[in-house]
N, C-alpha and C positions, 0 to 999 in steps of 0.2 A: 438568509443568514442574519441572525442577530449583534449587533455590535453592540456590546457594554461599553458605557457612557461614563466617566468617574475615573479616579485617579487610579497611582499604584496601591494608595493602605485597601485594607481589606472590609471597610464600609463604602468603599471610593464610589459606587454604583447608586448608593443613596440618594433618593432625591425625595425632601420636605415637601409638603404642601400648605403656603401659608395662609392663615383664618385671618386676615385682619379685614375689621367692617368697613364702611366705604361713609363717606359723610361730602355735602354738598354745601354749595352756593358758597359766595364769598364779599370781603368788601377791603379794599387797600389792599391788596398782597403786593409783600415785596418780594417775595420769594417760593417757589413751590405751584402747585397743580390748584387752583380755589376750586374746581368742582369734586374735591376729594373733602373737603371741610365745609361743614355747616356751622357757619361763623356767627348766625344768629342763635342759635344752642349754643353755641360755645363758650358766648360772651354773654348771654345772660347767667351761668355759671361762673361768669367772670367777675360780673360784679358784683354776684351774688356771696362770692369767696371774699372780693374788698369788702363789703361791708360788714363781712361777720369776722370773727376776731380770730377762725381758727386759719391755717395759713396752706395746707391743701384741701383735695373732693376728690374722692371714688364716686365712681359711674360705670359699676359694675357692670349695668345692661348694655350698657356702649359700649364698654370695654375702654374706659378712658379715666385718666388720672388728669388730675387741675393742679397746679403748684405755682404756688406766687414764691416768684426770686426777685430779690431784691439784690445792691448794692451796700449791702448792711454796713460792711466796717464805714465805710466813705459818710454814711450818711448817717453812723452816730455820730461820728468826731464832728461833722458840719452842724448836728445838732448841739453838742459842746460845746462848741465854741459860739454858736450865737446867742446860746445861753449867756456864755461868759460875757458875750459883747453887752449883753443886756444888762447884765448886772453891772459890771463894770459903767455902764452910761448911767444907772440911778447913784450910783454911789458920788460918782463927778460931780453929776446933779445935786443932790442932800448938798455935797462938800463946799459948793459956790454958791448956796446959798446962805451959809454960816460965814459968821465973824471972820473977818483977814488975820485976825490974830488967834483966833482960835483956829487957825487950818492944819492941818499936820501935812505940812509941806513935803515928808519922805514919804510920807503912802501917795499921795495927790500926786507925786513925780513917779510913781512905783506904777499906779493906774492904768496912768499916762503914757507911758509904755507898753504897758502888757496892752494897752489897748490898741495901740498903734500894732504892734507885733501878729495879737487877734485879727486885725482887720489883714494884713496882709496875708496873713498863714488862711483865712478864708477864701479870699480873693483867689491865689494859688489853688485851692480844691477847689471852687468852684470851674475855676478854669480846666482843670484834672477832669472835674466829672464833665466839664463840655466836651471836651476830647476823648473819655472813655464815650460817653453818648455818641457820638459819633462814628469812633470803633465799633461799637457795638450796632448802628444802623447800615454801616456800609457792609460789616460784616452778615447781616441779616440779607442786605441786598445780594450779598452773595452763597445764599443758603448754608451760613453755617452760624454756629451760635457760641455768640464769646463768653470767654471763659469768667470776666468778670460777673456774667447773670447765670450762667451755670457752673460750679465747679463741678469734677469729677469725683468728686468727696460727694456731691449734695447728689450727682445721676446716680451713683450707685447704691445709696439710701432710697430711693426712688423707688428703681430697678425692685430691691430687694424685696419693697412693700406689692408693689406692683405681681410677684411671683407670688407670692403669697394668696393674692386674690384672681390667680389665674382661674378659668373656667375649666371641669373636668375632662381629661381626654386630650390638654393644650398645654407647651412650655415655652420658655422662650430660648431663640436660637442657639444663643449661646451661651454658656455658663460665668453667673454675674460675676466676676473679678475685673481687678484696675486692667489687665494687661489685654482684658475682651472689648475696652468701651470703645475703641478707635474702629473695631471691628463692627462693631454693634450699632455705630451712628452710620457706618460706610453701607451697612443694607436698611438702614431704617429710611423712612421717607418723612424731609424735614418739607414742612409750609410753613411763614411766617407772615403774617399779617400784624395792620394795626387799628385799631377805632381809639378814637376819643385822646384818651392819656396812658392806652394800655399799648404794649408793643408783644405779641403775641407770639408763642413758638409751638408751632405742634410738630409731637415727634410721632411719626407711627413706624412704630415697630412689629415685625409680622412675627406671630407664633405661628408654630407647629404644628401637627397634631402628633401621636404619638405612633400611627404605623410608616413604614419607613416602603420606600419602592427602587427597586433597579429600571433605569431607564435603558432604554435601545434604539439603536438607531438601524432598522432594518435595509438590508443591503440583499439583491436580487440576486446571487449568485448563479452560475448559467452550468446550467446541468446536460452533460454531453449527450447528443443522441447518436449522430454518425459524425462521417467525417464534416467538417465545416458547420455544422448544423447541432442549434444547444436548445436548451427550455429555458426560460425564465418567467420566474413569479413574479407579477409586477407589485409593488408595496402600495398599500391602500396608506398607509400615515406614516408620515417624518419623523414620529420619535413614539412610540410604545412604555410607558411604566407599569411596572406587573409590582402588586405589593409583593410583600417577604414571604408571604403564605401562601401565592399564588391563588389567589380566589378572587384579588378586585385587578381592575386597569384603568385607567384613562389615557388618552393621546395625544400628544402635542403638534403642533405645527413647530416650522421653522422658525416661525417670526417669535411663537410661545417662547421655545428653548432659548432662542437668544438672550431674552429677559431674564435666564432665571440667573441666580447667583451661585457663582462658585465659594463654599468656604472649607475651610481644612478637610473636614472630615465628609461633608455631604454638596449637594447641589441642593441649592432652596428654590421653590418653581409657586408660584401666585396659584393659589386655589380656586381656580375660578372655572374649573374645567369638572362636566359630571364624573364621578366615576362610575364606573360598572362591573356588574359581576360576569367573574370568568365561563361561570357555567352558563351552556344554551347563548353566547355570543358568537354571531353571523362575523364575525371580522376575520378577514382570512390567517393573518399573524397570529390570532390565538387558537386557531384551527392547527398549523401547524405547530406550533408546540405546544398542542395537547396532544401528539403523536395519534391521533385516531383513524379510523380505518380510513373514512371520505374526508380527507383533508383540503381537499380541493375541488369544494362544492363553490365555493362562494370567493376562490382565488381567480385573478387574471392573468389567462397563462398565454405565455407568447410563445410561439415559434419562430427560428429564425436562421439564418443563411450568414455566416459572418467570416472575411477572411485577412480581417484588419485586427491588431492583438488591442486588446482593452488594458491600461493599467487603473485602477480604483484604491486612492492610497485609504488607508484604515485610518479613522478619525486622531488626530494627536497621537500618531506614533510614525516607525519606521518602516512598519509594514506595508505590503502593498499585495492585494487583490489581481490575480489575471487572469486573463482567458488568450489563446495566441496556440498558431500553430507551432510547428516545431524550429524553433531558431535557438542560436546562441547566444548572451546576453554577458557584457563585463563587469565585473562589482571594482571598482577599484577605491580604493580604501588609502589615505591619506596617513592615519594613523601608525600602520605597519608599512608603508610607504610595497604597498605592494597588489597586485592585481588579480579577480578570481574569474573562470569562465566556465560557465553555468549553464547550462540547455535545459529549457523550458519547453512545455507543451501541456495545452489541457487547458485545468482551471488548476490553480495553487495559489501560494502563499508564499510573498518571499519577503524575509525578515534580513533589515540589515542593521549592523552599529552605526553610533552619530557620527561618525568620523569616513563613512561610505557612501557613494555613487554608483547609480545603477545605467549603464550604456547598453540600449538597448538598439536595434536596428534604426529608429527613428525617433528615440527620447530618449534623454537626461533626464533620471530621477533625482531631484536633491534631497539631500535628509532633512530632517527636524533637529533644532537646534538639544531638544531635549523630547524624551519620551513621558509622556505623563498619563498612560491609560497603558494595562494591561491587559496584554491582546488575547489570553488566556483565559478570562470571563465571557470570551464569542463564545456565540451561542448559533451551532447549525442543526436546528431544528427538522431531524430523518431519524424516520420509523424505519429500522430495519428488516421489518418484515412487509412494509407494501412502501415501493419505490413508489415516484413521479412516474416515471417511463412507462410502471405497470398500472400505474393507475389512467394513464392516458392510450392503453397500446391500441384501442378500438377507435379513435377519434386520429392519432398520429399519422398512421399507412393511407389515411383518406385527404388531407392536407394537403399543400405544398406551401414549404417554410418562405417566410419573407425572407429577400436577400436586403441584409442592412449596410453592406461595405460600402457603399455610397453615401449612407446615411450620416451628413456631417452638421454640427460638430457632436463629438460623442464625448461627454466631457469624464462618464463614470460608467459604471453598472445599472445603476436606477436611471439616470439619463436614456440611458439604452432601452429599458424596460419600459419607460414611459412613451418614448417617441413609437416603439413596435406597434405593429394590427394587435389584437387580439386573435388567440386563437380560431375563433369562433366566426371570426369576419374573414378570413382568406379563403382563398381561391381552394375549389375540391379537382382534386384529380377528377380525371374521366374514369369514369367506371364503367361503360357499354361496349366498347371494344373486349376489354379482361373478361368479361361475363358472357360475348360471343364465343369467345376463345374458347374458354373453359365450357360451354356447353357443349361447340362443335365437337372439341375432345374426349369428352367423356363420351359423344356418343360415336366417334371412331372408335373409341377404345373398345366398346362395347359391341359393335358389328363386327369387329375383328375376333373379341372373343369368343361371339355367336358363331362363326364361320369358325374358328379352331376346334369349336367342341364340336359340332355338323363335322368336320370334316375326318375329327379322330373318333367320332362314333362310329360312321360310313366305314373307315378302314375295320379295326374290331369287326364290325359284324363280319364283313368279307371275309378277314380270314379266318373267324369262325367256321365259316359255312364249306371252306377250305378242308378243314380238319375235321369235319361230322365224318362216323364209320356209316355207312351203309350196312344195312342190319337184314339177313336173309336166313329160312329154314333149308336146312340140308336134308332134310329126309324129305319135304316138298320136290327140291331139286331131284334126288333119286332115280324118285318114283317115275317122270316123267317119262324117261326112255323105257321104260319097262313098258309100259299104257303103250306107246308105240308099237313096240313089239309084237306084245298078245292082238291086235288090234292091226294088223298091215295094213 
């Protein structure tokens, strides 16, 4: 069985794969991964930007944008004013050195103020900008970047140009507006470093590419053979993505999917994994839903003895997976302050609302707080015209199924599938006894039938021989006494 991965909207199955390039070594980080950043390219772009007059650099081959931020407003007015301070000190100057009596004592007292007034109103921004520097370095130490060296006004100018010179076949995740950038730094990957007088921020942000995939989470659903005794396919990969067109895949592990990022409409997953084409692949998951004749050439198929019921809840939902003999099971439900009793048997599916509990012989099902995957993009992958059962009927009758009710802990379905023999490694029935048997018999059958027809021949002839007329001449017979007569 295939479990679709993704929310309830109807892209929810989506999952990105992101191009961003990889970059090395490092020197001062204060923040961030340094074998992701090649900080000697970086920085020599860096000061290769300070010394020329234009104030960012595209680096299309890299894939990387340079932009010098500054503290502008702060550090024109500190330049005004020291200006002013400057002038105002030659003017003092000139004015003490001229005649006492020519001095113009209302400007030389006007000066004298504004100078005083300059020196403190500097002194206060200077102290501002020690304390935004500060904000700004602790904030760096803690991998985020303040607002006074980036506004959201200057990233989304950025962004825009940045789109612009996307490479063909790539976008970026999310669509540029103010209400996306909180979004947008929360999946990008911030490093901050610093050399010399620069304090560095690199933002890597992952693009896309433009084909889109449904992810799954394959689950071994156990396929009934008799009583106690089921099949199960055991799953070669943790998580399956088939593009939109079904013709590529690639696989994830566990630890993969962990990583990837959930956002509104899609699941975003690091590209770093091959893909492959659907046609002529050995994987047993795409064997099976290509519905083909030999689906299970290259599947691991178990058999097995099981008299313990499995519950396997379906990923972020209410659902739940089972396998279990025939018992009664209570849903009691909170909501409607009322109770339902259910009998189970087999393999099913039992779906309940958030406000329900499932009381089973020996477990408490708790619900999910909320449903966030619709359980109607499963996917159970059966050809209706060649079962499992029929495709194994000559290898089954020869077998004896593992018994796994001992087998503890059994935490799922795939749990299950994984710990089983393989088919192919159990124990074979005896076959030389049955093949005495059936020889001995067929050749009683056979001396009996030889001796029925021997002995229904034998009768037939008999009473043929019963019924033959005796065949005689009457004028022969006649004659005879007369020849006496003439003749005494």
């Amino acid at each position: 069985m295939m479990v679709s991965i993704g929310y309830n909207s109807s892209e929810g199955g989506r999952t990105r794969r992101g191009l961003g390039s990889k970059i090395q070594r490092m020197t001062n980080f204060l923040y961030g991964i340094y074998s992701k950043i090649d900080t000697e390219f970086i920085f020599d772009k860096i000061l290769a930007l300070s010394e020329s007059k234009i104030k960012d650099l595209n680096l299309i081959p890299e894939r990387t944008r340079i932009v010098q931020a500054e503290t502008e407003n702060q550090m024109k007015q500190l330049s005004k004013h020291q200006q002013k301070l400057e002038e105002n000190c030659q003017f003092l100057q000139e004015q003490a050195k001229q005649i006492i009596q020519k001095l113009n004592k209302v400007e030389f007292r006007t000066r004298l103020l504004e100078q005083s007034f300059l020196f403190e109103v500097i002194l206060n921004q200077y102290a501002y900008e020690t304390q935004n520097l500060m904000s700004i370095v602790n904030s760096a130490l803690d991998g985020k970047i303040h607002t006074s060296v980036f506004t959201s006004s200057k990233l989304l100018t950025e962004l825009r140009e940045i789109k612009m010179n996307l490479p063909v076949g790539t976008s970026l995740p999310l669509v540029v507006n103010t209400e996306s950038l909180t979004e947008l730094i929360r999946i990008s990957e911030i490093a901050i470093f610093h050399r010399d007088d620069h304090l560095v921020f690199a933002i890597g942000i992952p693009l896309i590419s433009n084909e889109g995939y449904t992810i799954y989470r394959p689950v071994s659903l156990p396929i009934p053979y008799d009583k106690n005794t089921v099949i199960l396919i055991d799953p070669e990969v943790d998580y399956l993505a088939l593009s939109n067109n079904n013709e590529h895949f690639f696989v994830l592990e566990l630890s993969q999917w962990e990583l990837c990022i959930r956002l509104e409409l899609y699941t975003l997953c690091k590209g770093d994994q091959p893909i492959h084409r659907r046609t002529g692949s050995s994987l047993c998951e795409i064997s099976r839903l290509s519905n083909s004749q030999n689906t299970l050439g290259n599947c691991k198929i178990k058999f097995v003895t099981l008299d313990t019921p499995i519950w396997n809840r379906l990923s972020k939902t209410n659902s739940w997976l089972y396998y279990a003999q025939p018992h009664t099971c209570t849903i009691t439900c909170l909501e409607h302050l009322q109770s339902y009793t259910v009998e189970i048997s087999g393999v099913g599916r039992l779906t309940t609302s958030l406000s329900c509990e499932i009381f089973t012989e020996n477990s408490v099902l708790e619900p999910l707080n909320k449903n966030v995957r619709n359980v109607q993009a499963d996917v159970i992958p059966e050809n209706p015209k060649v079962s499992v059962i029929s495709l194994l009927a000559e290898i089954l009758p020869s077998v004896l199924p593992q018994n796994v009710s001992n087998l503890n802990p059994i935490k799922n379905l795939n749990s299950l599938a994984h710990k089983a023999i393989e088919i192919n490694n159990l124990q074979r029935k005896s076959l030389e006894p049955l093949f005495i048997f059936k020889v001995e018999f067929h050749f009683t059958v056979m001396y009996i039938s030889i001796l029925l027809i021997t002995l229904t021949i034998s009768i037939v002839v008999v009473k043929f021989k019963n019924q033959v007329i005796k065949m005689y001449s009457p004028e022969v017979a006649d004659n005879i006494p007369n020849n006496e007569q003439v003749n005494p």
